[in-house]
MARVO-437991 format. One record per residue: residue number from 0; x, y, z of N, C-alpha, C in turn. Coordinates in steps of 0.05 Angstrom, whole numbers, plus 32768, in hexadecimal, padded with zeros to 4 digits. Example, Ala and Ser with C-alpha at 12.3 -4.5 7.8 and 13.67 -1.06 7.14 Angstrom:
<atom 0; <8108; 7F8E; 809C>; <80F6; 7FA6; 809C>; <8108; 7FBE; 809C>>
<atom 1; <8101; 7FD3; 808E>; <8111; 7FEB; 808F>; <8102; 8001; 809D>>
END
This chain:
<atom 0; <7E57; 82E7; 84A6>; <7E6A; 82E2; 8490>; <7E5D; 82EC; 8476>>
<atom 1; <7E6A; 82FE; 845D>; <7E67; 82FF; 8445>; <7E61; 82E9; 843E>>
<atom 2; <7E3F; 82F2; 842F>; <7E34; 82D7; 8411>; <7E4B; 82D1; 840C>>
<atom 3; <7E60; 82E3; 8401>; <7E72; 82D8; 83E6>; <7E88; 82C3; 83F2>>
<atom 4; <7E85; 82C0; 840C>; <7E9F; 82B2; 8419>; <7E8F; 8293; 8412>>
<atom 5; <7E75; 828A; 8411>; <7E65; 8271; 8409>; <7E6E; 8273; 83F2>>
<atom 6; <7E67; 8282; 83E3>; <7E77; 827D; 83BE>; <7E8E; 8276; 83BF>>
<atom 7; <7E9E; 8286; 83CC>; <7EBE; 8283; 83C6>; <7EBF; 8268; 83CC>>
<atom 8; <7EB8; 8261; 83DD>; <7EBF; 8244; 83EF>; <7EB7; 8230; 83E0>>
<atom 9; <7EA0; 8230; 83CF>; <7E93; 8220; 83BE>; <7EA1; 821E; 83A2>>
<atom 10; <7EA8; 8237; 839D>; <7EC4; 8244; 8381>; <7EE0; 8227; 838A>>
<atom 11; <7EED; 8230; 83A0>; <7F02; 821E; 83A8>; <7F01; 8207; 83A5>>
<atom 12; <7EE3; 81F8; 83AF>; <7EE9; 81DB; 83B5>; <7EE2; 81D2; 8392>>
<atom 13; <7EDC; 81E1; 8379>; <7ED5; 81E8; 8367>; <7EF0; 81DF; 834E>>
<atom 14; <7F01; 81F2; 835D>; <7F1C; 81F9; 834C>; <7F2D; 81E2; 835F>>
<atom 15; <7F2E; 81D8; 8375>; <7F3B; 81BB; 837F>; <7F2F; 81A3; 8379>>
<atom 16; <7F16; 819F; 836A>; <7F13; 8190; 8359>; <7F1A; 818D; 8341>>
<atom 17; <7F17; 81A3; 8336>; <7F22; 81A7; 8319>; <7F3C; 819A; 8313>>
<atom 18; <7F54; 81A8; 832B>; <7F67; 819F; 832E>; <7F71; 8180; 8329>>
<atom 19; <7F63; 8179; 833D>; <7F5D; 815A; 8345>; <7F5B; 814C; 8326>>
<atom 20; <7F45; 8153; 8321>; <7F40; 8145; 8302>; <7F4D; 8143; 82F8>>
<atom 21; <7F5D; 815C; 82EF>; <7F6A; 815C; 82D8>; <7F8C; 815D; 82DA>>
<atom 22; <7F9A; 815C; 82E8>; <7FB1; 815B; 82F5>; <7FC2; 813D; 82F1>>
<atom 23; <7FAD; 812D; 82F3>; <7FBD; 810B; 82E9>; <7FBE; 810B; 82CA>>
<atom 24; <7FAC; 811D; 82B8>; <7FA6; 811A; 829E>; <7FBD; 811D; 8290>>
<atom 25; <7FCE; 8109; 827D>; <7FEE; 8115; 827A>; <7FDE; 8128; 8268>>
<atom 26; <7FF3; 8136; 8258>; <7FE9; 8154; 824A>; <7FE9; 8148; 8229>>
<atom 27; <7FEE; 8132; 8222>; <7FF5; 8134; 8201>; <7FCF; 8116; 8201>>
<atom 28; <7FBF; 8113; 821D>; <7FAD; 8108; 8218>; <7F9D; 811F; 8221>>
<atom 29; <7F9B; 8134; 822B>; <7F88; 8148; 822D>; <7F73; 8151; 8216>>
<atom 30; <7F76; 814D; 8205>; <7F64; 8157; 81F1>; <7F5A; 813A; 81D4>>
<atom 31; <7F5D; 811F; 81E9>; <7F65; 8105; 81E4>; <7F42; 8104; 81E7>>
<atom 32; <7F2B; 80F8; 81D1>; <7F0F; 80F0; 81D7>; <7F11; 80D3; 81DD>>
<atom 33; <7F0D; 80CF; 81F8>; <7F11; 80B7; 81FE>; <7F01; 809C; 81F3>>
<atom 34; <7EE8; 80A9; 81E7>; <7ECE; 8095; 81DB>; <7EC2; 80A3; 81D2>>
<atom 35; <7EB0; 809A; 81C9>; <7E95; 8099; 81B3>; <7E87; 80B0; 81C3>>
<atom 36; <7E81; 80C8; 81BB>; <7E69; 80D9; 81CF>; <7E83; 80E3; 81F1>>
<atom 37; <7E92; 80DA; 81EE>; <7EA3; 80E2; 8203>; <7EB3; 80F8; 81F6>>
<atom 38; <7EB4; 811D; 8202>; <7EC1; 812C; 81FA>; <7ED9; 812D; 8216>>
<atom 39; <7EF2; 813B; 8207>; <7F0B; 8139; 820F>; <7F0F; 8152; 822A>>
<atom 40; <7F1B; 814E; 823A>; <7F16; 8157; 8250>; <7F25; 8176; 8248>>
<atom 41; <7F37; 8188; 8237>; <7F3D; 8199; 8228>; <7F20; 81AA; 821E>>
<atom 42; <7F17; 81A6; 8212>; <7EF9; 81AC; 820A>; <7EEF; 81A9; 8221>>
<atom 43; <7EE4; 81A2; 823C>; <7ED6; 81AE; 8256>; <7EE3; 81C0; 825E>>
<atom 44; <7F04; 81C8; 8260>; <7F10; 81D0; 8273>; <7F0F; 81E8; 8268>>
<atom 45; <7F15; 81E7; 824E>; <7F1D; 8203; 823C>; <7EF9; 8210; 8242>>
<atom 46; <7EE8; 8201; 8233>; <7EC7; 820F; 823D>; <7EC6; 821E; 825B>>
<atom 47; <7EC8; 820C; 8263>; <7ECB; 8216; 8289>; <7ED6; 8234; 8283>>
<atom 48; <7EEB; 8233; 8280>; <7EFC; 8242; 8280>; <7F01; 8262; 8272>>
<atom 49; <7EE9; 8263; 825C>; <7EDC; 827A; 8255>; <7EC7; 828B; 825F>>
<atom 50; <7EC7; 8283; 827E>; <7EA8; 828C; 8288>; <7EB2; 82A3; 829D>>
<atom 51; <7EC6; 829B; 82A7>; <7ECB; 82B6; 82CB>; <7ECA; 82D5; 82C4>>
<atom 52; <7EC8; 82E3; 82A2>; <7EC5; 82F9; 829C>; <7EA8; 82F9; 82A4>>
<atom 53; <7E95; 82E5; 82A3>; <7E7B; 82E6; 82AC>; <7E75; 82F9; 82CE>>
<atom 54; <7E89; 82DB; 82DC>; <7E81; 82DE; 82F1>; <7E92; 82F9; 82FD>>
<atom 55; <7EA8; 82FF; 82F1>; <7EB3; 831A; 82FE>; <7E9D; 832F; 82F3>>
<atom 56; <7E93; 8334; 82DE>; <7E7B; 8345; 82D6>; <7E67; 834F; 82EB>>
<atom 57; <7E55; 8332; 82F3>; <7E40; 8330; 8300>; <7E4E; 8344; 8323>>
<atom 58; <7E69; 833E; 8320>; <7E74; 8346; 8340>; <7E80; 835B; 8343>>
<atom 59; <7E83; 836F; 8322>; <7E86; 8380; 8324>; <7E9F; 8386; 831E>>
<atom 60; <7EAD; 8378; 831C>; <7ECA; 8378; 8327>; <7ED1; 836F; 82FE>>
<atom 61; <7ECE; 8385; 82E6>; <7ED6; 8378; 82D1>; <7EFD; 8380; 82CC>>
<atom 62; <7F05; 8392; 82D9>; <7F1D; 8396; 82DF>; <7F2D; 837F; 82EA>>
<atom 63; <7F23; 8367; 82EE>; <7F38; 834A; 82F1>; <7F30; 8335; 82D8>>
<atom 64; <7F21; 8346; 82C8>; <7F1D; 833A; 82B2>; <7F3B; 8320; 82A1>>
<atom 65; <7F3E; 830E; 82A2>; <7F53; 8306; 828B>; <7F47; 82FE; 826E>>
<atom 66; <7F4C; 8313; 8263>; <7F4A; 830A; 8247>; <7F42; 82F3; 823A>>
<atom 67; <7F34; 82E2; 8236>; <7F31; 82C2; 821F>; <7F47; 82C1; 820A>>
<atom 68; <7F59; 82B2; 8205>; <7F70; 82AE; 81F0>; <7F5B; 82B4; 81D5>>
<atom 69; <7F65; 82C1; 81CA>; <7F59; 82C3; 81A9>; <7F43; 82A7; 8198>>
<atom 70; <7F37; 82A2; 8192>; <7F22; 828E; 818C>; <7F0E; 827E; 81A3>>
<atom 71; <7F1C; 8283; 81B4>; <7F0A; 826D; 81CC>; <7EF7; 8271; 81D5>>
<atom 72; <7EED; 8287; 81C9>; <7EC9; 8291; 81D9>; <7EC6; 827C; 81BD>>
<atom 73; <7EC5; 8283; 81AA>; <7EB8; 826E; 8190>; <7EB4; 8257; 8191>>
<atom 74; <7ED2; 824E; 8199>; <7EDC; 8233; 8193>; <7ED2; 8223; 81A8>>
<atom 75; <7ED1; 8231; 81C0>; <7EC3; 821B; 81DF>; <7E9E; 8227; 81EC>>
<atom 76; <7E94; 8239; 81DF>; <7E85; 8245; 81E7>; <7E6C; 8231; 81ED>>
<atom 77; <7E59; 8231; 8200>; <7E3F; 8226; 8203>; <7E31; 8219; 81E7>>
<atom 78; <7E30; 8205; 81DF>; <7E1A; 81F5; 81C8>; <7E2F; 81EE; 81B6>>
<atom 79; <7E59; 81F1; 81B9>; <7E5D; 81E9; 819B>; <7E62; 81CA; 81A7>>
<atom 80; <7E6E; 81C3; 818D>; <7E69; 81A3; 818C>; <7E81; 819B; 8190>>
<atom 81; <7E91; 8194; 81A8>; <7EAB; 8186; 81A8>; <7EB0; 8173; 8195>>
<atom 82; <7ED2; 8179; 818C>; <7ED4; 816C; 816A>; <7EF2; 8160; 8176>>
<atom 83; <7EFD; 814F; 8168>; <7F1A; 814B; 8172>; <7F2A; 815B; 815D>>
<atom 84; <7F3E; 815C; 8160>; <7F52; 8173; 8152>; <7F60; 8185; 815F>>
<atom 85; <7F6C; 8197; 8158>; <7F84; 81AE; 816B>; <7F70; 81B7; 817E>>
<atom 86; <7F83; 81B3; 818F>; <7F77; 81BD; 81B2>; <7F95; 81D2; 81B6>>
<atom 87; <7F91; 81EA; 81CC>; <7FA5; 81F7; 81D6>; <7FAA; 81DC; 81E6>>
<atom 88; <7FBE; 81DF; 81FF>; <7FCF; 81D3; 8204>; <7FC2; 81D0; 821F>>
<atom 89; <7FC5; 81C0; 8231>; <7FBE; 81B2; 8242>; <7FC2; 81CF; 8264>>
<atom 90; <7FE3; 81D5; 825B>; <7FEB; 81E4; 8269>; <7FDD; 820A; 8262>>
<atom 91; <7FDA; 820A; 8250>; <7FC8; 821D; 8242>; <7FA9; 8220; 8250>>
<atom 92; <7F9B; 820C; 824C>; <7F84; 820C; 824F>; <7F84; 820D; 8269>>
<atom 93; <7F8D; 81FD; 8283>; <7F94; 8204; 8297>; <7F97; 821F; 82AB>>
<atom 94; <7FAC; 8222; 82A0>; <7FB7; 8244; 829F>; <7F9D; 8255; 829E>>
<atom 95; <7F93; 8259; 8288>; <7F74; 826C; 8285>; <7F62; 8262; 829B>>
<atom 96; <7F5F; 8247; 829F>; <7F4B; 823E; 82AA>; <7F54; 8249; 82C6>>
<atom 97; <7F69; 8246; 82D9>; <7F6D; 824D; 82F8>; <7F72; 826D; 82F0>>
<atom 98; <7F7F; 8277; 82D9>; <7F83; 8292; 82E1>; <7F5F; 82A0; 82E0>>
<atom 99; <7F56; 829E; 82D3>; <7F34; 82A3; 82D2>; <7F27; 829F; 82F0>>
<atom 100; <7F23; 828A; 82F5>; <7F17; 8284; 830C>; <7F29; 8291; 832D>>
<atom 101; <7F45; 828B; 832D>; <7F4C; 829D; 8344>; <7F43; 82BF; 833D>>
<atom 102; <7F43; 82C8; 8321>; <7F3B; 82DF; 8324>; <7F1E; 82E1; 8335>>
<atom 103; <7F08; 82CE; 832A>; <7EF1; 82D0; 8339>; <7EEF; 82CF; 8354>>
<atom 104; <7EFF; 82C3; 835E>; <7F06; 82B6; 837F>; <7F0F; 82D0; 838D>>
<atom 105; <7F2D; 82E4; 837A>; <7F32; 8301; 8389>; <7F1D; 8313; 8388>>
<atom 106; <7F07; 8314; 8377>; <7EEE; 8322; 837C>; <7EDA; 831B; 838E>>
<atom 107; <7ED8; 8307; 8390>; <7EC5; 82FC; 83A8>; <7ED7; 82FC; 83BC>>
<atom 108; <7EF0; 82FF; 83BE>; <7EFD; 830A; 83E1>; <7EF0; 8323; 83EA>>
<atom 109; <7EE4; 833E; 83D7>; <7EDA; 834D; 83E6>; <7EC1; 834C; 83D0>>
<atom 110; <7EB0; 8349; 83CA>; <7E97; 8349; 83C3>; <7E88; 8347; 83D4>>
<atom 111; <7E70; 8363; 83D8>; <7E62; 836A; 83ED>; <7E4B; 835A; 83E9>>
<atom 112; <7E38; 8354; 83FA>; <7E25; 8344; 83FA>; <7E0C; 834A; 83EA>>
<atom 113; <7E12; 8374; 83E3>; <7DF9; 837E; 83D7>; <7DFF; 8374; 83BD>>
<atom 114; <7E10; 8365; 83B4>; <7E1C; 8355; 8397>; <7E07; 8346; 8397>>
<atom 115; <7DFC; 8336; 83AA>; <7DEC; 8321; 83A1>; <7DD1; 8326; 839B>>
<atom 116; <7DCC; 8339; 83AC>; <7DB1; 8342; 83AA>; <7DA2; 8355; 8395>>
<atom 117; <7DBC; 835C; 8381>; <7DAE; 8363; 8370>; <7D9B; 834B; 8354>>
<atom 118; <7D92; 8363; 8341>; <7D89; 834A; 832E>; <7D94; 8337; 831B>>
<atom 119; <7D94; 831E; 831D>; <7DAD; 830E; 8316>; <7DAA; 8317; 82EE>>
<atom 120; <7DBE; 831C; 82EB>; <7DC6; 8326; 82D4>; <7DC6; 8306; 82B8>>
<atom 121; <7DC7; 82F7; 82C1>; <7DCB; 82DD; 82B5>; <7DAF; 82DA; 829E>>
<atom 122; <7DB2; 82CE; 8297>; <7D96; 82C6; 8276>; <7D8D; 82A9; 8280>>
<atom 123; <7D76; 82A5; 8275>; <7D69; 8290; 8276>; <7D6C; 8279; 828C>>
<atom 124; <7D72; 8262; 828F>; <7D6E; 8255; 82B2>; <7D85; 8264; 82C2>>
<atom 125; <7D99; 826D; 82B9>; <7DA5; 8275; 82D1>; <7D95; 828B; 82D8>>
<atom 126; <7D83; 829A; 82C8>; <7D7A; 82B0; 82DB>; <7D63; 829C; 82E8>>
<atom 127; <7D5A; 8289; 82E5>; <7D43; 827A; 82F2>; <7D5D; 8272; 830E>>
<atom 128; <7D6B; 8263; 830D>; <7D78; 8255; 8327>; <7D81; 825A; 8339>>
<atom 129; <7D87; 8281; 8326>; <7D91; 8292; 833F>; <7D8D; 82A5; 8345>>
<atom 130; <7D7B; 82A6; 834E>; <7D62; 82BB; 834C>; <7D70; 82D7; 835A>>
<atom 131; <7D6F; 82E8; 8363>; <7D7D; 82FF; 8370>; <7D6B; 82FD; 8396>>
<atom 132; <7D68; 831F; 838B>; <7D62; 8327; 83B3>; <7D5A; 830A; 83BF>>
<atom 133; <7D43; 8302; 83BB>; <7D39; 82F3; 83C8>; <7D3A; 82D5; 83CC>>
<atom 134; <7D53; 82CF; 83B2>; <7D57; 82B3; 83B9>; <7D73; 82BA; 83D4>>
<atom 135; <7D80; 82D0; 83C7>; <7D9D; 82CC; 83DD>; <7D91; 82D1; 83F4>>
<atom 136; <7D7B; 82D9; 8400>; <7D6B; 82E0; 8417>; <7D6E; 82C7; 8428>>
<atom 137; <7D60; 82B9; 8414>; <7D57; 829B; 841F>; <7D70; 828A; 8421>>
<atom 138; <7D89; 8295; 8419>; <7D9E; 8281; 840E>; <7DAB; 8285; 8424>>
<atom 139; <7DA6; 82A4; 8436>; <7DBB; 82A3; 844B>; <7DB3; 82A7; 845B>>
<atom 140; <7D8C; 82A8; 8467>; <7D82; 829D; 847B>; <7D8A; 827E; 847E>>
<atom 141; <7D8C; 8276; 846C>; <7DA0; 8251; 8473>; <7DB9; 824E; 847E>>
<atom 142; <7DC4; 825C; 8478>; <7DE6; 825D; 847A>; <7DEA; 826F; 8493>>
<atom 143; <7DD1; 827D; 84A1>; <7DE1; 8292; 84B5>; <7DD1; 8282; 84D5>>
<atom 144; <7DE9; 8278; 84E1>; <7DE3; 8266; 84F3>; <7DE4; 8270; 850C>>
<atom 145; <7DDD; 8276; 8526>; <7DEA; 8278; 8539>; <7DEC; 826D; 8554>>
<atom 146; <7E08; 826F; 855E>; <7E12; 825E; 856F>; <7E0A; 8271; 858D>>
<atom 147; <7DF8; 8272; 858A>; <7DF3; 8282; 85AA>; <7DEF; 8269; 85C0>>
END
Protein backbone atom coordinates (compact mmCIF):
# COMPACT_ATOMS: atom_id res chain seq x y z
CA UNK A 1 0.00 0.00 0.00
CA UNK A 2 1.10 3.82 -0.73
CA UNK A 3 2.76 5.88 2.44
CA UNK A 4 0.20 8.42 1.41
CA UNK A 5 -2.87 6.06 1.83
CA UNK A 6 -1.58 6.18 6.05
CA UNK A 7 -1.77 10.08 5.68
CA UNK A 8 -4.90 10.18 3.85
CA UNK A 9 -6.47 7.90 6.44
CA UNK A 10 -5.00 9.91 9.27
CA UNK A 11 -6.20 13.41 7.06
CA UNK A 12 -9.95 11.73 7.22
CA UNK A 13 -10.32 10.64 10.65
CA UNK A 14 -8.80 14.42 11.03
CA UNK A 15 -11.46 16.32 8.97
CA UNK A 16 -14.45 13.78 10.79
CA UNK A 17 -13.37 15.18 13.82
CA UNK A 18 -13.25 18.51 12.88
CA UNK A 19 -16.67 17.92 11.68
CA UNK A 20 -17.77 16.47 14.84
CA UNK A 21 -16.58 19.47 16.82
CA UNK A 22 -17.82 21.96 15.19
CA UNK A 23 -21.16 20.98 13.61
CA UNK A 24 -23.32 21.33 17.02
CA UNK A 25 -21.66 24.94 17.34
CA UNK A 26 -24.82 27.20 16.28
CA UNK A 27 -23.06 29.79 13.89
CA UNK A 28 -23.90 33.33 15.55
CA UNK A 29 -21.73 31.54 18.86
CA UNK A 30 -18.80 30.52 16.60
CA UNK A 31 -16.60 33.29 17.10
CA UNK A 32 -18.32 33.60 20.82
CA UNK A 33 -14.84 33.57 23.65
CA UNK A 34 -16.28 31.41 25.92
CA UNK A 35 -13.84 32.52 29.07
CA UNK A 36 -11.00 34.12 30.33
CA UNK A 37 -7.78 32.70 28.16
CA UNK A 38 -10.44 30.56 26.21
CA UNK A 39 -10.20 31.50 22.33
CA UNK A 40 -13.32 31.07 20.06
CA UNK A 41 -13.52 28.06 18.04
CA UNK A 42 -13.68 30.56 14.52
CA UNK A 43 -10.07 31.66 15.31
CA UNK A 44 -8.80 27.68 15.41
CA UNK A 45 -10.84 26.79 12.50
CA UNK A 46 -10.08 29.76 10.29
CA UNK A 47 -5.96 29.20 11.51
CA UNK A 48 -6.34 25.51 10.60
CA UNK A 49 -7.55 26.46 7.68
CA UNK A 50 -4.71 28.59 6.09
CA UNK A 51 -2.23 25.79 6.05
CA UNK A 52 -3.21 22.89 2.98
CA UNK A 53 -1.30 25.44 0.38
CA UNK A 54 1.54 24.07 2.66
CA UNK A 55 0.80 20.67 2.43
CA UNK A 56 -0.26 20.61 -1.39
CA UNK A 57 3.36 22.37 -1.89
CA UNK A 58 5.37 19.77 -0.04
CA UNK A 59 3.20 17.07 -2.53
CA UNK A 60 3.76 18.84 -5.30
CA UNK A 61 0.51 19.14 -6.37
CA UNK A 62 0.38 23.42 -6.05
CA UNK A 63 -2.24 23.38 -8.93
CA UNK A 64 -5.16 22.37 -6.18
CA UNK A 65 -3.99 25.22 -4.49
CA UNK A 66 -7.37 27.32 -3.00
CA UNK A 67 -6.54 30.61 -2.58
CA UNK A 68 -6.79 32.11 1.44
CA UNK A 69 -9.82 34.79 1.40
CA UNK A 70 -8.02 38.25 1.38
CA UNK A 71 -6.53 39.07 5.10
CA UNK A 72 -6.43 35.59 6.65
CA UNK A 73 -2.81 34.66 6.30
CA UNK A 74 -2.46 38.02 8.70
CA UNK A 75 -5.32 37.84 10.57
CA UNK A 76 -5.07 33.81 11.67
CA UNK A 77 -1.43 33.16 11.01
CA UNK A 78 0.93 31.21 13.64
CA UNK A 79 1.83 33.66 17.05
CA UNK A 80 -1.23 36.30 16.46
CA UNK A 81 -3.17 36.82 19.48
CA UNK A 82 -6.92 35.79 19.25
CA UNK A 83 -9.04 39.01 19.96
CA UNK A 84 -12.92 39.01 19.97
CA UNK A 85 -14.44 41.13 17.21
CA UNK A 86 -15.55 40.45 13.38
CA UNK A 87 -14.99 36.92 12.48
CA UNK A 88 -15.96 35.72 8.70
CA UNK A 89 -18.86 33.57 9.15
CA UNK A 90 -19.06 30.29 10.57
CA UNK A 91 -20.20 28.85 7.15
CA UNK A 92 -17.23 30.77 5.55
CA UNK A 93 -14.62 29.61 7.65
CA UNK A 94 -15.81 26.13 7.19
CA UNK A 95 -16.08 26.20 3.53
CA UNK A 96 -12.10 27.21 3.31
CA UNK A 97 -11.38 24.92 5.95
CA UNK A 98 -12.99 21.38 4.08
CA UNK A 99 -12.39 22.91 0.67
CA UNK A 100 -8.37 23.16 1.61
CA UNK A 101 -8.01 20.00 3.23
CA UNK A 102 -10.15 17.71 0.64
CA UNK A 103 -7.82 19.41 -1.77
CA UNK A 104 -4.91 17.80 0.28
CA UNK A 105 -6.72 14.43 0.55
CA UNK A 106 -7.12 14.50 -3.80
CA UNK A 107 -3.31 14.80 -3.79
CA UNK A 108 -2.47 12.22 -1.50
CA UNK A 109 -4.97 9.83 -3.68
CA UNK A 110 -2.01 9.64 -6.02
CA UNK A 111 1.11 10.89 -4.22
CA UNK A 112 4.00 8.58 -4.86
CA UNK A 113 5.88 7.34 -2.02
CA UNK A 114 9.25 9.01 -3.51
CA UNK A 115 7.08 12.24 -1.97
CA UNK A 116 8.12 11.19 1.32
CA UNK A 117 11.43 10.50 0.98
CA UNK A 118 12.51 13.44 -0.04
CA UNK A 119 13.97 16.34 2.30
CA UNK A 120 11.17 17.54 4.40
CA UNK A 121 10.86 21.09 3.26
CA UNK A 122 9.21 22.32 6.63
CA UNK A 123 11.42 24.97 9.19
CA UNK A 124 12.28 24.43 12.53
CA UNK A 125 10.52 21.29 14.70
CA UNK A 126 8.59 20.28 11.92
CA UNK A 127 11.75 19.70 10.08
CA UNK A 128 12.97 17.99 13.51
CA UNK A 129 9.52 15.59 13.73
CA UNK A 130 9.63 14.82 10.29
CA UNK A 131 12.56 14.03 9.32
CA UNK A 132 12.61 12.72 5.47
CA UNK A 133 14.35 9.35 3.76
CA UNK A 134 15.02 7.83 6.83
CA UNK A 135 12.35 8.54 9.18
CA UNK A 136 9.57 7.36 6.36
CA UNK A 137 12.00 4.23 6.14
CA UNK A 138 11.37 3.41 9.60
CA UNK A 139 7.70 4.65 9.43
CA UNK A 140 6.83 1.96 6.88
CA UNK A 141 9.04 -0.84 8.02
CA UNK A 142 6.14 -0.55 10.87
CA UNK A 143 3.17 -0.33 8.87
CA UNK A 144 4.28 -3.09 6.17
CA UNK A 145 2.96 -6.30 7.71
CA UNK A 146 2.70 -9.62 6.30
CA UNK A 147 0.14 -12.13 6.30
CA UNK A 148 2.03 -15.11 4.90
Amino acid sequence: MPYANYVLAGLNIGLGYADVLTKTIPAEKFAHFPGKDVVCPAFYMAHLAIYPHRALAMLGRTDLVIPNPAGWDDRFKAGVIAEPGDYPSKDAIMAHFDAGYRAVAKALETAPDSVFAEENPAEGRFKEMFRSEEHTSELQSRVDISYA
